[in-house]
C-alpha positions, 0 to 999 in steps of 0.5 A, spaced: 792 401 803 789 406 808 783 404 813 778 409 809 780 406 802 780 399 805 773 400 807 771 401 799 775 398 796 776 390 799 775 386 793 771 381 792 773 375 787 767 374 783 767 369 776 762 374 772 767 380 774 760 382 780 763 389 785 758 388 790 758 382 793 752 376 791 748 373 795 748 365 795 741 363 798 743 355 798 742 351 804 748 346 801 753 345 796 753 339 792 760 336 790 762 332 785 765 326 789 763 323 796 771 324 797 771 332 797 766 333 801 768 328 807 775 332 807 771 338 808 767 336 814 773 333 816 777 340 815 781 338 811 779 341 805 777 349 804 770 348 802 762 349 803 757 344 806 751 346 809 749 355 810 749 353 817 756 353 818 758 357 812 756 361 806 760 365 800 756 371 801 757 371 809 764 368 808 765 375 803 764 379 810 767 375 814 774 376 811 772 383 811 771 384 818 776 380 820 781 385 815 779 391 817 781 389 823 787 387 822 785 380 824 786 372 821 780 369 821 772 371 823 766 368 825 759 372 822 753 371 827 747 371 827 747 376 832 751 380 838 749 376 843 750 370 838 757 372 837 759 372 845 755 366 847 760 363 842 766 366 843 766 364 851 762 358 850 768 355 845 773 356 851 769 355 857 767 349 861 765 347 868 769 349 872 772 354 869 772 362 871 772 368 866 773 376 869 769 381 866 769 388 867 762 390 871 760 396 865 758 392 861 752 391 857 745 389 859 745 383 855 752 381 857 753 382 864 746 378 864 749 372 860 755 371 863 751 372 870 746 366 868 753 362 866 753 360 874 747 356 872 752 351 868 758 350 873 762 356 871 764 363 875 765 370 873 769 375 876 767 382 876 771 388 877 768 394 879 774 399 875 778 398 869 784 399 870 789 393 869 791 392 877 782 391 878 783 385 872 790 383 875 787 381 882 781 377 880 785 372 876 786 365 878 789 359 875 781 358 874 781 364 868 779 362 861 779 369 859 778 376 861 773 380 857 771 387 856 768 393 852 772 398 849 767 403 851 763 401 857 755 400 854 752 405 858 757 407 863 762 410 858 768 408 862 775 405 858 779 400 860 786 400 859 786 395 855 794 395 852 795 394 860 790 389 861 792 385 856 800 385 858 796 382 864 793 377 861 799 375 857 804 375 863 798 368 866 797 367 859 791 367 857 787 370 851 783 378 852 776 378 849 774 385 847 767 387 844 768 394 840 762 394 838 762 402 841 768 405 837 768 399 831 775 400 827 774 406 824 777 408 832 780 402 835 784 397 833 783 392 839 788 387 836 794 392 835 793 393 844 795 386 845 787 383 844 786 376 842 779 376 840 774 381 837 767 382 838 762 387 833 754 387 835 754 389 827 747 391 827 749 398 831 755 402 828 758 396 822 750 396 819 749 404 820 741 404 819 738 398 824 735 394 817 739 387 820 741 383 826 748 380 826 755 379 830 762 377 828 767 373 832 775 376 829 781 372 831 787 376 832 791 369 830 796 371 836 795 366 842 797 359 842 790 356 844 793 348 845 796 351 852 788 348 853 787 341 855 780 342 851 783 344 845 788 338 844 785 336 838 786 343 834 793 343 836 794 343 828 791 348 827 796 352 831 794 360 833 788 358 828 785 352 833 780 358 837 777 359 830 776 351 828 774 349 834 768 355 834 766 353 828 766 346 828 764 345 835 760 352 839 757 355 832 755 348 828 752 345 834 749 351 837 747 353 829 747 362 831 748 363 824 747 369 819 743 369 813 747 371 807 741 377 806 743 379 814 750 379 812 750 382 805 745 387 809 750 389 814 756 389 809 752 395 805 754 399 811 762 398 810 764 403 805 761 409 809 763 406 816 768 412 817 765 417 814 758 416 819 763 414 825 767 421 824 759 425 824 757 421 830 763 423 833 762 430 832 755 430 833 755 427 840 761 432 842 757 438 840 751 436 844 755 433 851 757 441 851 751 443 850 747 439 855 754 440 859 751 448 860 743 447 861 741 449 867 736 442 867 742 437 866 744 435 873 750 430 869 753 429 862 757 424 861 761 423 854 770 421 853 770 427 849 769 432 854 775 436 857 772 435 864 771 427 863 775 422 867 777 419 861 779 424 856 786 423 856 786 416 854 781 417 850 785 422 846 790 416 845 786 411 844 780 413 840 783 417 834 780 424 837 773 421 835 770 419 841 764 415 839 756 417 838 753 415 844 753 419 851 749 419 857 745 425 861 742 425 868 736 429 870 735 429 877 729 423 877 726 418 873 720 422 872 723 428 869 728 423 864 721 419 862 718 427 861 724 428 857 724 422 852 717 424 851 717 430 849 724 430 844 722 429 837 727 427 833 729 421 838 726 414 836 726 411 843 728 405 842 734 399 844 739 401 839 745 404 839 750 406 832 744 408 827 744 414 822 737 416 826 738 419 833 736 414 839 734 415 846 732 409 852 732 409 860 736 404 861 734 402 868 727 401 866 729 397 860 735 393 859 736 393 866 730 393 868 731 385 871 737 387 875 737 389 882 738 397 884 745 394 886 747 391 879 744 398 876 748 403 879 755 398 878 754 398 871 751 405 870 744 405 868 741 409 873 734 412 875 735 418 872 740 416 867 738 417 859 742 414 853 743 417 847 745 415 841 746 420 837 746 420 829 747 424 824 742 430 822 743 436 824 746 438 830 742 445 830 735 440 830 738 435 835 740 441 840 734 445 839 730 438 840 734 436 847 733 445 849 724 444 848 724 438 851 728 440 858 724 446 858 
């Protein structure tokens, strides 16, 4: 089944014969025996005990995501940051280290920054090619984490690189593809491990639900670790077990089954809206490209990027909806955001309406001048996300406003 008739056609298994997937509002489940349920808190037995952990209606976009991307197994929840938190807390303890790429996300690069505060190291490169990561590896690393697309700094990793070095010292890469979701890339299918979705951005389309999801490849033996010995039965599916019966259940960053049915409603149309985001932003990076007013656009799609190229081979000639603009100064980007009319300003990326925000001031407005500049935001810096309207609106609101 190709991707775009997978998105409509994921079937669910419903007793009454339901196509859209229901919505199961219990916080429990009862069993008919006090056997049953001890094996199912006990995993040994599939089953439901408590909406915290596990739900029918989240479980119905867990399988979901974790088939479009090609995964075994996936974790709904409750947002982006929830997911990550998760993900890294599961194989991380005190004393350990992890490397990252320095163009991340706000929210991400402040996390794993505060993670010092509990014993652990984070490494940070400052490019993303595979010699940048391979140099900041220890025998301390748990994991190398990266963004497809780095979040406001549009550069991409070589990321089937990346994870030929993290299997060479045997330890898994993480990947956040919250930027190009699987309608562009498949992380697992370049040698990633684990893939993380903020699905509030481009999975959900129209910003009506906060969520994000953990997918695990199945594709690395987690029982190399000393803290997970007592998964080991679980072979390749041990990450996932331990996330959910430790890091998720102790925590509690669980999804609603109305958020994650919320979300899912935007799965059928997620090719269609990536394709007309993707062609959007291309034709208004050129545009802005010419304007005398713009000092610097920055979009993977342009001929003149850095990463064109390998953008072309990894992204499936579409090249994502966000692109960034600079102006000169903060007091001319402000002028800017002020004046454009069909973009909400606001700290979202991936909805069908078109979006604007200065990073520097905002997301990044408690890191230090240093840190703003490594990770991209700077002062004279715009993020757009760009929508789906159309283009002749988009251009003609960017032209009145620069004037």
């Amino acid at each position: 089944m190709n991707f775009e008739t997978k998105l409509v056609n994921l079937k669910i298994k419903d007793q009454y014969g339901a196509t859209n997937t229901p919505v199961y509002l219990s916080n429990s489940f009862a069993y008919e025996d006090a056997e049953e349920l001890e094996k199912v808190f006990k995993n040994r037995a599939l089953g439901y005990a408590y909406s915290r952990v596990s739900n029918p209606t989240i479980k119905a976009l867990e399988d979901k995501l974790a088939s479009l991307e090609g995964g075994k197994q996936s974790i709904l929840a409750a947002s982006g940051m929830a997911a990550i938190s998760t993900a890294t807390l599961t194989l991380l303890e005190a004393g350990d280290e992890f490397v990252a790429t320095s163009s991340l996300f706000g929210g991400t690069y402040n996390l794993f920054k505060n993670y010092q505060k509990y014993g652990i190291t984070p490494r940070f490169s400052q490019g993303v090619e595979r010699d940048d990561i391979a140099k900041l590896i220890t025998n301390k690393t748990k994991f190398v984490f990266l963004e497809t697309l780095g979040n406001p700094k549009l550069d991409i990793p070589d990321i089937k690189g990346i994870a030929e070095v993290c299997e060479k010292n045997n330890i898994p890469l993480i990947v956040d593809s919250t930027m190009t979701t699987p309608a562009l890339i498949k992380p697992l299918e370049l040698g990633a491990n684990i893939v993380i979705h903020s699905t509030s951005k481009y999975i959900n389309g129209t910003a009506n639900s906060i969520g994000g999801v953990i997918i695990d490849g199945g594709n690395f033996d987690w029982t190399i670790f000393a803290n997970f010995s007592e998964y080991k039965r679980f072979g390749k599916l041990a990450f996932t077990v331990k996330a959910r019966g430790e890091t998720f259940k102790d925590f509690g960053p669980s999804s609603s089954p109305l958020t994650s049915l919320l979300n899912e409603l935007g799965i059928p149309t997620l090719a269609l809206r990536m394709e007309k985001h993707s062609n959007n932003a291309l034709e208004l990076a050129n545009f802005l490209l010419e304007h005398p007013k713009v000092k610097e656009v920055n979009y993977p799609g342009l001929e003149s990027n850095k990463y064109n190229e390998r953008a072309k081979n990894l992204l499936k000639n579409d090249f994502g909806g966000m692109l960034t603009l600079r102006v000169a100064s903060k007091d001319k980007a402000f002028k800017v955001i002020n004046k454009l009319k069909y973009f909400y300003n606001l700290a979202n990326i991936g909805d069908v309406k078109s979006l604007v925000i200065h990073p520097a001031s905002t997301i990044y407005a408690k890191n230090t001048v240093k840190e703003r500049e490594a990770l991209g935001a700077y002062d004279d810096l715009i993020r757009v996300s760009v929508g789906i309207e159309d283009i002749e609106d988009l251009k003609a609101d960017f032209a009145q406003a620069l004037k």
